[in-house]
C-alpha positions in Angstrom: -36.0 25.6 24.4 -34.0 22.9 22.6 -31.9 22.2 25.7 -35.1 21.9 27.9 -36.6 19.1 25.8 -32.9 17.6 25.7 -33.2 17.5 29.6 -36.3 16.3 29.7 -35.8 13.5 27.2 -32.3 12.5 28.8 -34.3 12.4 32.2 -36.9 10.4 31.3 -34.4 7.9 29.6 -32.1 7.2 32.6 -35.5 6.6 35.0 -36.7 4.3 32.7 -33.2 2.4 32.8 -33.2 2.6 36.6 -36.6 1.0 37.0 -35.6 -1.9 34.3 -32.0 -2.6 36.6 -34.4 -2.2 39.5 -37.2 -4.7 38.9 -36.0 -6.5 35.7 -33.2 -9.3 36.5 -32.7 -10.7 33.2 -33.0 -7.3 31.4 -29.5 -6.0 33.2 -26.6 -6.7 31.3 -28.5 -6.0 27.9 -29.3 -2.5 29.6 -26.1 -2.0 30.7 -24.6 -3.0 27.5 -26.7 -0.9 25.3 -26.1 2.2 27.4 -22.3 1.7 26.7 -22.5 1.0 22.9 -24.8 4.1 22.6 -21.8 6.4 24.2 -19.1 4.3 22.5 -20.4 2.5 19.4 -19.0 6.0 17.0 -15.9 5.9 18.9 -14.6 2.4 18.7 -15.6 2.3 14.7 -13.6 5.8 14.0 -11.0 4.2 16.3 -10.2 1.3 14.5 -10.7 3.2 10.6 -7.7 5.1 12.5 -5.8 2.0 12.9 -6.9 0.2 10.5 -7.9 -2.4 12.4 -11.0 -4.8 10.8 -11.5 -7.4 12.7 -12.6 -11.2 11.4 -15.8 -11.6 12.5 -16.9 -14.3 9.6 -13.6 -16.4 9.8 -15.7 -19.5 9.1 -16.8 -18.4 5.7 -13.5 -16.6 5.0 -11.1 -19.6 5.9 -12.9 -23.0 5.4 -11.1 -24.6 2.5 -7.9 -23.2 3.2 -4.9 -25.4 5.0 -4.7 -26.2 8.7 -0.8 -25.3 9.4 1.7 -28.6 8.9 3.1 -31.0 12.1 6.4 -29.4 11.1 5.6 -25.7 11.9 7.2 -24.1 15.1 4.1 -23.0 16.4 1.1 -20.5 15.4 1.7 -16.7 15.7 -1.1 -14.2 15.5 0.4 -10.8 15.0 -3.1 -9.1 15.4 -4.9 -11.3 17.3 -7.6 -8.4 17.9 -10.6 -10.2 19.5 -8.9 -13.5 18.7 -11.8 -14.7 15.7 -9.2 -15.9 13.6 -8.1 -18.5 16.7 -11.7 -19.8 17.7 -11.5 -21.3 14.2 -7.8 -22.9 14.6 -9.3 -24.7 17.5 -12.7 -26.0 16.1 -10.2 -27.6 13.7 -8.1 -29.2 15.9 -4.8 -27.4 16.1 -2.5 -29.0 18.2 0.7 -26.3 18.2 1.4 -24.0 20.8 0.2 -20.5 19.9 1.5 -17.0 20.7 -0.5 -13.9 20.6 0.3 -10.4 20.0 -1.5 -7.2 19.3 -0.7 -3.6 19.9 -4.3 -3.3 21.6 -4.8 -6.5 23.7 -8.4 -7.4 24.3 -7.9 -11.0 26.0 -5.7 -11.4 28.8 -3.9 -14.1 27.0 -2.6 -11.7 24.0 0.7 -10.3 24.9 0.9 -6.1 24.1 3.6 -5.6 21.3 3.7 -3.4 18.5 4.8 -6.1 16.2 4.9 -3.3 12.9 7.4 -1.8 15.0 9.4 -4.8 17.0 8.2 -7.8 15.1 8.4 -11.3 16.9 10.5 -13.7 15.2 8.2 -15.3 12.6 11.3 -18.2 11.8 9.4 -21.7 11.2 5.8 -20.6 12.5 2.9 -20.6 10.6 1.0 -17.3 10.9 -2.6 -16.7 10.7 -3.5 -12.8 10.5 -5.7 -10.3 9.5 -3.0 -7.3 9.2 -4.2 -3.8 9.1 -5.1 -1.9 6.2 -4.3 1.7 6.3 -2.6 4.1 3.6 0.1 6.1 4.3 -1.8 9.4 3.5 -4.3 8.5 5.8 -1.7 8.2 8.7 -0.5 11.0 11.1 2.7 8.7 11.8 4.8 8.0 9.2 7.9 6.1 11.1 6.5 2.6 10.0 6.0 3.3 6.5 9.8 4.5 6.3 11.1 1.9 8.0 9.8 -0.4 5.3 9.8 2.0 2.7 6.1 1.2 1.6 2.4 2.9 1.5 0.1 0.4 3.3 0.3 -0.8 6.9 -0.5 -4.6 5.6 2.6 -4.0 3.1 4.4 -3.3 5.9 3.7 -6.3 7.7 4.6 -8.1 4.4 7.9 -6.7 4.0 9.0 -7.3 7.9 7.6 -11.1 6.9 10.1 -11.0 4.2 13.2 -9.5 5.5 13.3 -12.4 8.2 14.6 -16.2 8.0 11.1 -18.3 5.8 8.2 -18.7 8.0 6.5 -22.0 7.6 3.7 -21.0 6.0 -0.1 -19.7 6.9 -3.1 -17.7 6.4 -3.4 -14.0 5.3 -6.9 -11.9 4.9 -5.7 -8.7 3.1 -7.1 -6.2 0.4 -7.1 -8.1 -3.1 -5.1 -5.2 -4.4 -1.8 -6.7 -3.2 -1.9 -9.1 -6.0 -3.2 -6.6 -9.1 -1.6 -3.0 -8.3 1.1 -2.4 -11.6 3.2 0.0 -9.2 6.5 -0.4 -8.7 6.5 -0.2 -5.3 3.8 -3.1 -5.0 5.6 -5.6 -7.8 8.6 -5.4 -5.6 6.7 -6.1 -2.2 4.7 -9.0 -4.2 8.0 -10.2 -5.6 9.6 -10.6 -2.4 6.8 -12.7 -1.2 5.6 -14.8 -4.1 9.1 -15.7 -4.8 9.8 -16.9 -1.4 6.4 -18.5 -0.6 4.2 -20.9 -2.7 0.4 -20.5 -2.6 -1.6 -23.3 -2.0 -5.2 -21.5 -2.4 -6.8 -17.9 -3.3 -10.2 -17.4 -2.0 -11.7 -14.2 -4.0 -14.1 -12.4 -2.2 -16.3 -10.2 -4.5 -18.6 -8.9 -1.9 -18.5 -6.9 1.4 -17.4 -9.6 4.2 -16.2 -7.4 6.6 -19.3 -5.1 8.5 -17.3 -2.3 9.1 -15.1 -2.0 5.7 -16.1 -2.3 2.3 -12.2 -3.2 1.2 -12.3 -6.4 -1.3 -10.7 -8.8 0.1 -8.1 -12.2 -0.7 -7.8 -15.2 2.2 -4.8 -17.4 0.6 -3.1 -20.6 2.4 0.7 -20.6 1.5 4.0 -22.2 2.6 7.4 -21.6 2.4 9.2 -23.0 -0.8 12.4 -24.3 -0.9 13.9 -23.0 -3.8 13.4 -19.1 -5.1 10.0 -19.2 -7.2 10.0 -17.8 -10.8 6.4 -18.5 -11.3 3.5 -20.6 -9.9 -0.2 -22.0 -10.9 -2.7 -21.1 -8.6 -6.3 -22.2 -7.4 -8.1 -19.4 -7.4 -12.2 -19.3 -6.1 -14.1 -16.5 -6.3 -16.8 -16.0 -4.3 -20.1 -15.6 -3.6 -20.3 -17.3 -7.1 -17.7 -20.2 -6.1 -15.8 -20.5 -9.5 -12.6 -22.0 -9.6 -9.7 -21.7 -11.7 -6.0 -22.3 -12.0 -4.3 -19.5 -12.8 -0.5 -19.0 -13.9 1.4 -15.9 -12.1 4.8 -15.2 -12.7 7.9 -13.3 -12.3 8.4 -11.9 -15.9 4.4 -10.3 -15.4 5.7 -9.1 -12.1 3.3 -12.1 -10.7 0.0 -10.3 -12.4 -2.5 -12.4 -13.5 -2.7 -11.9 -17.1 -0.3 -9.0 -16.6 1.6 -9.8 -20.3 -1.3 -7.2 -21.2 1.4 -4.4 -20.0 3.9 -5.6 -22.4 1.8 -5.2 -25.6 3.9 -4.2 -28.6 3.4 -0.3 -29.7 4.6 1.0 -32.9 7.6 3.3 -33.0 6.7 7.2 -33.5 3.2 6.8 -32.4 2.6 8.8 -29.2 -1.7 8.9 -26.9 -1.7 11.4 -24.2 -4.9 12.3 -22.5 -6.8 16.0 -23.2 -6.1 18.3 -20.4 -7.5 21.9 -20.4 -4.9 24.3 -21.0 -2.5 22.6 -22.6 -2.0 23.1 -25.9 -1.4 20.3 -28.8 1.8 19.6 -29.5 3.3 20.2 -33.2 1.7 17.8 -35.4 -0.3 16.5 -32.3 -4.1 15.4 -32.8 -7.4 15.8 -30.5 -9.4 12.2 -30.9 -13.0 12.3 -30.4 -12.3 8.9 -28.5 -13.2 9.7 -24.5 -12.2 6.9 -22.1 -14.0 5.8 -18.6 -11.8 4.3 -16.6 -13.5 3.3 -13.9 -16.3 0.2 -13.5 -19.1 2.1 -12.0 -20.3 -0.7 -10.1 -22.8 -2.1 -12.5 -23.2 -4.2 -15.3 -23.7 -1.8 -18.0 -20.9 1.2 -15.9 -17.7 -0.8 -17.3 -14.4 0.6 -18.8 -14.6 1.3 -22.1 -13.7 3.5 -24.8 -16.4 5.8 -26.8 -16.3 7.7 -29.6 -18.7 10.5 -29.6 -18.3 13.2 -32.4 -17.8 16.9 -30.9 -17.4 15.7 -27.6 -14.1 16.2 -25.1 -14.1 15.4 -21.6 -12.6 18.7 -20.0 -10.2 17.4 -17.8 -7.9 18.8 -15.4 -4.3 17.5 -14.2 -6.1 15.7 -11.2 -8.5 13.8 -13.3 -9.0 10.4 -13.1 -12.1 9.1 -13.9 -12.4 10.1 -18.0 -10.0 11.1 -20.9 -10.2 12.1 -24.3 -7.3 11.1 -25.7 -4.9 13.0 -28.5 -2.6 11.1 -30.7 1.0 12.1 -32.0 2.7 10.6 -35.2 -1.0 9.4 -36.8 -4.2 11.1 -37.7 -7.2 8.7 -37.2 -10.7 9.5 -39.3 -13.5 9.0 -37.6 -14.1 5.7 -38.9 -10.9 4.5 -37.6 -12.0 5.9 -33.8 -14.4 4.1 -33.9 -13.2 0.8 -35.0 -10.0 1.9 -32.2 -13.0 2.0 -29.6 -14.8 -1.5 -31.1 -11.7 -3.3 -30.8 -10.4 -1.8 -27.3 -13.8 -3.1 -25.6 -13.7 -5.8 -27.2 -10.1 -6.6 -26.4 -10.3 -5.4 -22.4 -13.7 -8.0 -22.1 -12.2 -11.2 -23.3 -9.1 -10.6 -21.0 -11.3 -9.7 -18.2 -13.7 -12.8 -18.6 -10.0 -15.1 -19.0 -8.4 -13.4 -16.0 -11.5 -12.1 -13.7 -10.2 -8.9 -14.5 -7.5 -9.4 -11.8 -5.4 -7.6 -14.3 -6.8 -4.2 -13.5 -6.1 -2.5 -9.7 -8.6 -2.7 -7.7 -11.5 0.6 -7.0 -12.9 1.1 -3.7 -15.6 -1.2 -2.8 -17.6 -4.2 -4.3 -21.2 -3.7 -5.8 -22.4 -5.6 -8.4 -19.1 -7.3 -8.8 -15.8 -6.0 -7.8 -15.3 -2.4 -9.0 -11.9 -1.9 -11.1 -9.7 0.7 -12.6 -7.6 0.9 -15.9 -4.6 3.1 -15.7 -4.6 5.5 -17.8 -0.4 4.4 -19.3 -1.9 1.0 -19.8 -4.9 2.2 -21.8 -2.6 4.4 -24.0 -0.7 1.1 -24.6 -3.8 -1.0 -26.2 -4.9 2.1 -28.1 -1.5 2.0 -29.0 -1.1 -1.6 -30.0 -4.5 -1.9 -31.8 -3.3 1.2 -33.9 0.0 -0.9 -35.3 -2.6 -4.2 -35.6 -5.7 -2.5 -37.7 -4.1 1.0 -39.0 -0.2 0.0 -39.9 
């Protein structure tokens, strides 16, 4: 019965379209087109999640304010050029340099096919304008890129094979804001490599969704090549929509996080904070706080990371838990008073750095909401309760 009415449906659908070609000039292409974006609309969106390609379709709003490239520069190279929206701004402001245009899935005739992951083109003296793509390793069915740069992120990898070439000139990247805030090893070294080759001129923060088919937080920054190895750098940073500015000091020694001396707190000696997992058992002379932590914004004003004390309660975790953690202490027995004065001062401490540093401290989680959503790590957490333990409780 259900297939009938499909028939039927489907029928009446394609006579209606043939009457509308038929009689209806002007109504043609919008026929034709809607036809084709109904059968391929799911496709093309799943298609380009699978390579993470997200293309600029607001590069007005993303790149006004940010630096045309210099007289001096080689030429332009777009690595991605995807639809070529990055370009259509280039030339409403004037550029005058020849341009060359690659992607791996050319939709203008003028973009020349090249896997430039893979093969890059020589990026010596251009100035580069790109939206690379964002896609995680785990998300990937081949892994021969990530190797070959020994990274987790398609974008990293296009960062890296940046990096291992003679200095560019300069230019434009869109990429997720996480580049500049993750604490891993892996991403200080990638950062390093970069911020210590290549000044940056201007940050443009975007705490809301400016892409329509990815949620990922996003930086636009203007940089240029330096000629002497960087050790640290003031930068304009604007966040938007709110359009604050600030100068903000990154450096080597913070492995070029803003406000990322918080990971170097001092701890006292023979103190040890572990999260609650169940099944585990306390270790000898090990004690289980009433102190739960959420470490992750939830999005809205009053969903922030914090520490709570809450008397009887544990979080029941298991090893894959990220989200809460009740945590025990080794080498110092906290009353109940002193928890709480432990969770006082660690919310009060994590505010004030996050209102000095827009909490570009802490990685980034998923997508923006209210503001953009972030995570503490669980080591650096243990290091403030740490810290405020040696402070308040010697």
């Amino acid at each position: 019965m259900e297939e009938m009415i499909e028939k039927v449906v489907a029928k009446k659908i394609n006579e209606i379209q043939n009457f509308l070609i038929e009689n209806v000039d002007d109504v043609k292409p919008q026929v034709v087109m809607s036809t084709e974006m109904s059968k391929n609309d799911e496709t093309t969106k799943e298609g380009k999640k699978m390579k993470g390609q997200f293309y600029t379709v607001n590069s007005s709003y993303i790149l006004d304010g940010l630096s045309m490239p210099p007289k001096y520069a080689r030429c332009v190279i777009e690595p991605f050029a995807g639809k070529g929206d990055l370009l259509e701004w280039l030339v409403k402001n004037n550029n005058t340099l020849p341009i060359e245009l690659y992607d791996i899935d050319p939709k203008k005739e003028e973009v020349v096919q090249r896997d430039t992951l893979m093969y890059p083109p020589n990026y010596k003296d251009a100035w580069i304008l790109t939206n690379p793509p964002y896609l995680a390793r785990n998300k990937c069915d081949k892994k021969e890129v990530f190797d070959k740069y020994d990274t987790n992120d398609l974008y990293k990898c296009f960062i890296t094979s940046l990096t291992k070439q003679e200095s560019c000139a300069g230019g434009i990247f869109i990429i997720p804001a996480g580049f500049f805030l993750s604490p891993r090893d892996l991403d200080a070294r990638c950062r390093n490599d970069f911020l210590s080759k290549y000044k940056l001129l201007k940050v443009k923060y975007f705490e809301e969704t400016v892409f329509p088919d990815t949620t990922t937080t996003v930086v636009a920054f203007a940089f240029e090549k330096s000629p002497v190895l960087l050790t640290e750098q003031s930068v304009e940073w604007v966040s938007l929509p709110s359009g604050d500015k600030r100068i903000f000091k990154m450096s080597k020694d913070d492995d070029w996080i803003i406000g990322g001396d918080i990971y170097k707190l001092s701890v006292p000696i023979g103190v040890k904070v572990r999260r609650h997992v169940e099944g585990q058992k306390l270790k000898d002379g090990e004690k289980r706080t009433y102190m739960t932590l959420s470490a992750l914004d939830s999005g809205r004003k009053d969903g922030r990371i914090s520490l709570e004390y809450k008397e009887g309660y544990v979080y029941p975790a298991k090893e894959c838990s990220r989200t809460y953690a009740t945590l025990c202490i080794l080498g110092k027995n906290l009353s109940s008073e002193e928890q709480k004065k432990i969770c006082l001062e660690f919310n009060a401490l994590v505010e004030k750095k996050r209102g000095e540093t827009w909490s570009l401290f802490l990685p980034q989680f998923r997508e923006s909401k209210e503001y953009a959503r972030k995570r503490i790590p669980f080591e650096l957490a243990y290091t403030i309760v740490l810290h405020l333990i040696s402070i308040h409780l010697p």
